[in-house]
C-alpha positions, 0 to 999 in steps of 0.5 A: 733680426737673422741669427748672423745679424745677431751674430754679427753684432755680438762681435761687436766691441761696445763703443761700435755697437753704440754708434749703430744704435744712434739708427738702429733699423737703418743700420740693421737694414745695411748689415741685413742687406750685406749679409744677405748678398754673403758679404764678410763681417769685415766688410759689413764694418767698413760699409758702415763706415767702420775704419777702427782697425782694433774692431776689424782685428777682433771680428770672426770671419764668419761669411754666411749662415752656414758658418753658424751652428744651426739646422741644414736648413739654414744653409739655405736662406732666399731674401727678396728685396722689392726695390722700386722701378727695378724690383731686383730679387736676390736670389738664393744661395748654398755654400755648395762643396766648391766653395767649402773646398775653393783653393786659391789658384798658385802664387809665386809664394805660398798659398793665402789662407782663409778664416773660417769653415767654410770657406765661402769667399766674399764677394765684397772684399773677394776673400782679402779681409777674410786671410789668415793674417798671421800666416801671412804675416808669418811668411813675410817675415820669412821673407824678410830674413831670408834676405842679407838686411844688416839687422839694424832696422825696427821699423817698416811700412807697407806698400799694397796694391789690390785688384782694380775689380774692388771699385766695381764691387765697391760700387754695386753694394753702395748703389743697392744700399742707396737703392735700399735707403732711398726705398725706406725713405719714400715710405716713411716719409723721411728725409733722404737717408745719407748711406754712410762712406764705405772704407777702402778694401786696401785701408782695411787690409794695410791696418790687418797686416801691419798689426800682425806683421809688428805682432810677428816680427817686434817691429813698429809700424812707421808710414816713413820707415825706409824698409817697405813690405811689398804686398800685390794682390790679384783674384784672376777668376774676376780680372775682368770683371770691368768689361761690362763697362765697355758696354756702357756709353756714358761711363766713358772707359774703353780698353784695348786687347791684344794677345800674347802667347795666348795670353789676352792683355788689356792695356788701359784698364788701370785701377784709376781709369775703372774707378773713375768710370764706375763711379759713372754707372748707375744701378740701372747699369749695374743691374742690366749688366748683372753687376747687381746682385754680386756675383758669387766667388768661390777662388781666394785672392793671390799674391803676386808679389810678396817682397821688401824694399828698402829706400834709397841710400847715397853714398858721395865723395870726391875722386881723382883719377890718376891715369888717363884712358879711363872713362868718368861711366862706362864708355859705351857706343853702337856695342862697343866698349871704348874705355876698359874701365870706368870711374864709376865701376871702379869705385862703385863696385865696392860700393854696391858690394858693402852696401849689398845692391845690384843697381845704382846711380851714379852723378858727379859733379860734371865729368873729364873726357877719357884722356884727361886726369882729375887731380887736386881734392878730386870731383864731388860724386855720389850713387844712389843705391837701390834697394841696399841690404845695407843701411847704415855704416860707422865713419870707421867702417867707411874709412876702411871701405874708402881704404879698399877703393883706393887700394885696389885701384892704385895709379887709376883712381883714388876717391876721399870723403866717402860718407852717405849723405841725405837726398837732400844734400845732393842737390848742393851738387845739382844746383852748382852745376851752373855757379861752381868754378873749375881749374885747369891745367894743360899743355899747348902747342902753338902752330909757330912761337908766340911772345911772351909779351903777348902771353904777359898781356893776356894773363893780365886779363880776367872774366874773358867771355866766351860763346861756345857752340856745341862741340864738333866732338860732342853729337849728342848734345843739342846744338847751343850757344852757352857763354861761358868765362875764363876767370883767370889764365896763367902761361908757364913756357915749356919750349921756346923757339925763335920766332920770324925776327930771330927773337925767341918766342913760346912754341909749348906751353902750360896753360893755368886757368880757372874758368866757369862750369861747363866750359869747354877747355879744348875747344876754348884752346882751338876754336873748334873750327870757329864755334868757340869765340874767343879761343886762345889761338885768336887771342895770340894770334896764331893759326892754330893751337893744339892741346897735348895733355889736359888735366883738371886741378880743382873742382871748386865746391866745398861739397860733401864734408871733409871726413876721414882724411888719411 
């Protein structure tokens, strides 16, 4: 046994060392081989199948022989592994002064540090198991508190995303280990050797960094924490590593490149596309491509991105809107602001200031035009807030926020019931879109006086059914036939006037109804130029019927919970 191989195992908790006792020269084989071919001690774990996160937290980071204390001339070791049909020789290899002073390349956040002199970078796992991750647990949390998070959380999760080249290296240390195993097989005799599964770089590294991130920060690993640490990791000395793919028919993977201010781009190189074609490559592929044995690394990964994120938060209610020229979200066509404000900016710019968001989403339980008000208990709302600061609010501070709404927006919009609400929750108000009924309220002028006995007759009725087209108003929508219902309709004269016979009729009037959801009230008035059958006008008989004013009275659904009513 190599003296690293002996190092190696003597690292090794016992219960570990155990379980590589049960094929004590097979086993002995692999880790000769990985360390032979400069793989970390982290690495020679995981493609024994070792996912034990305490064992890869207790392992040194020492990569090659000159990590060990002994003679110059162990800084230089040749292994010669004859394997049949290719006879591969893996060749030798110094950790020359480049890979004892390698630097990793600059990243948007301070520099990752390896374990260990020198820094000889693996080649398996290009240096990511070998970081110091309590420096960059340490920055994290830094990170972190450099933020306005309102300190409540004691959870987090963590989101990682590793260089799509792991898989073709990943693949070339599984192909030479079968290669290898297959090898000692025919000579011996021995039934096919079955080379163990190697463990995910990514799995590797997400248990490393979550125990020094929950050692730095007190916080408590939890995969359905709604605060997420951000980790991308790049190693851009190997990031095309894949294009030797292209060379190869049968694995079947093709990119394209264009360049960008002078920078190349590969689009159809994702990390799903190159591990489904490595995993159709052969050793012999590998091997002619040079992929076997692995080329040396002498650059540290980086990060790329080093962030947290918080999962969305919903905030709903109900507003009413008091004044008419204001729009239910920013009215905005070819540029051109068409409403000066909105009910969304309203009320959500208080929202996203106390929750600490710069992006959200607004949905309400449908919406008036611009020109109509909503009264009564208001319209059922919500925002889906991105990424708050602010998690977490008391029915008091939310009764005060409510109270900063509504007091800053007197005589436009006042909202009630603000609470946060689950995701789930909101889908009471997505799946009513359909079955929820609506009131409404709005003054009529007919084109001449109408009886009232006509009016009398027709408020007797109920469920009018109607068949509406797509609005002349509305372009945008596609051009459908909905049917929707008239529930109950109501007539209060405002003017009357002497109608053909001398005798008085109603020329204004309130119109009261109740209708389904969806349906077009002012079309349902006018017609609409004959897209709305029956409208008002036909049921009374008249040329036309004209809509003076339109108000919503009710949005019928008993959602979100009546809460700090004032």
């Amino acid at each position: 046994m190599t003296t690293l191989a002996a190092l190696f195992k003597s690292s090794l908790p016992s219960e570990t060392l155990s379980s590589l006792q049960k094929a004590p020269a097979i086993n002995d084989q692999i880790i000769t081989l990985l360390l032979d071919n400069k793989c970390c001690f982290r690495c020679v774990l995981r493609f024994l199948g070792d996912r034990q996160s305490k064992t890869h937290q207790i392992m040194p980071m020492h990569t090659l022989p000159a990590t060990v204390n002994d003679s110059n001339a162990a800084l230089t070791r040749r292994t010669a592994i004859a394997m049949e049909g290719i006879g591969a020789v893996f060749t030798a290899h110094t950790c020359t002064d480049t890979e004892k002073d390698a630097q990793p390349v600059e990243t948007m956040t301070s520099p990752l540090r390896v374990q260990g002199i020198p820094k000889c970078v693996c080649p398996a796992c290009l240096g990511l198991l070998q970081i110091d991750y309590s420096s960059l647990a340490t920055q994290a949390y830094q990170k972190y508190l450099n933020k306005p998070y309102i300190r409540n959380e004691m959870t987090f999760s963590v989101s990682n995303r590793m260089p799509p080249q792991l898989s073709i290296r990943q693949r070339s240390i599984s192909l030479m280990m079968e290669k290898m195993l297959a090898s000692i097989s025919s000579t011996t005799s021995d039934e096919k050797i079955d080379i163990p599964t190697p463990i995910e770089v990514k799995e590797i590294f997400k248990s490393l960094i979550c125990a020094s991130f929950s050692q730095e920060s007190g916080m408590v690993y939890d995969v359905e924490s709604k605060l997420s640490l951000q980790l991308h990791l790049e190693h851009p000395a190997t990031a095309t590593d894949f294009m030797f793919l292209t060379k190869i028919p049968h694995a079947k993977f093709n990119v394209k490149t264009t360049k960008r201010k002078g920078v190349m781009i590969y689009a159809g190189a994702s990390i799903e596309k190159i591990a489904k074609a490595v995993a159709l490559a052969k050793y012999e592929d590998f091997y002619a491509h040079e992929q076997i044995p692995l080329s040396a690394v002498d650059q540290l990964p980086s990060i790329s991105n080093l962030d947290f994120n918080h999962s969305q938060i919903y905030i709903a209610g109900r507003y009413c809107k008091l004044q008419r020229g204001i729009s239910n979200s920013p009215w905005i066509i070819g540029g051109k602001r068409l409403t000066e404000h909105s009910v969304e900016e309203l009320v959500g710019s208080h929202i996203d200031l106390f929750f600490g968001v710069s992006e959200h989403k607004f949905s309400s339980a449908g919406r008036e035009d611009g020109d109509v008000l909503m009264l009564g208990t208001g319209r059922p709302f919500y925002y889906e807030l991105i990424n708050p600061y602010r998690c977490v609010a008391t029915e008091s501070e939310l009764a005060t926020l409510q109270r900063k709404i509504n007091d800053s927006n007197k005589d436009m919009v006042s909202v009630r019931d603000v609470q946060i609400v689950t995701r789930e929750s909101t889908s009471i108000m997505k799946d009513s879109a359909s079955s929820k009924s609506k009131s409404y309220s709005c003054v009529v002028e007919f084109s001449k006086p109408v009886s009232m006995f006509i009016l009398d007759e027709i408020a007797k009725r109920t469920d009018i059914a109607v068949a509406q087209k797509n609005p002349t108003r509305v372009p945008r929508r596609a051009d459908l036939l909905r049917h929707k219902m008239i529930e109950t309709i109501e007539f209060v004269p405002i003017e009357m006037s002497l109608m053909e016979d001398d005798s008085e009729g109603v020329k204004t009037v309130r119109v009261n109804m109740k209708t389904s959801a969806g349906t077009y009230v002012k079309e349902f008035v006018h017609g609409d130029n004959g897209r709305t059958e029956p409208c008002l006008a036909s049921l009374v008989g008249v040329e036309s019927a004209k809509v003076i004013e339109l108000d919503v009275l009710e949005i019928h659904l008993s959602w979100p919970p009546a809460k700090h009513r004032e």
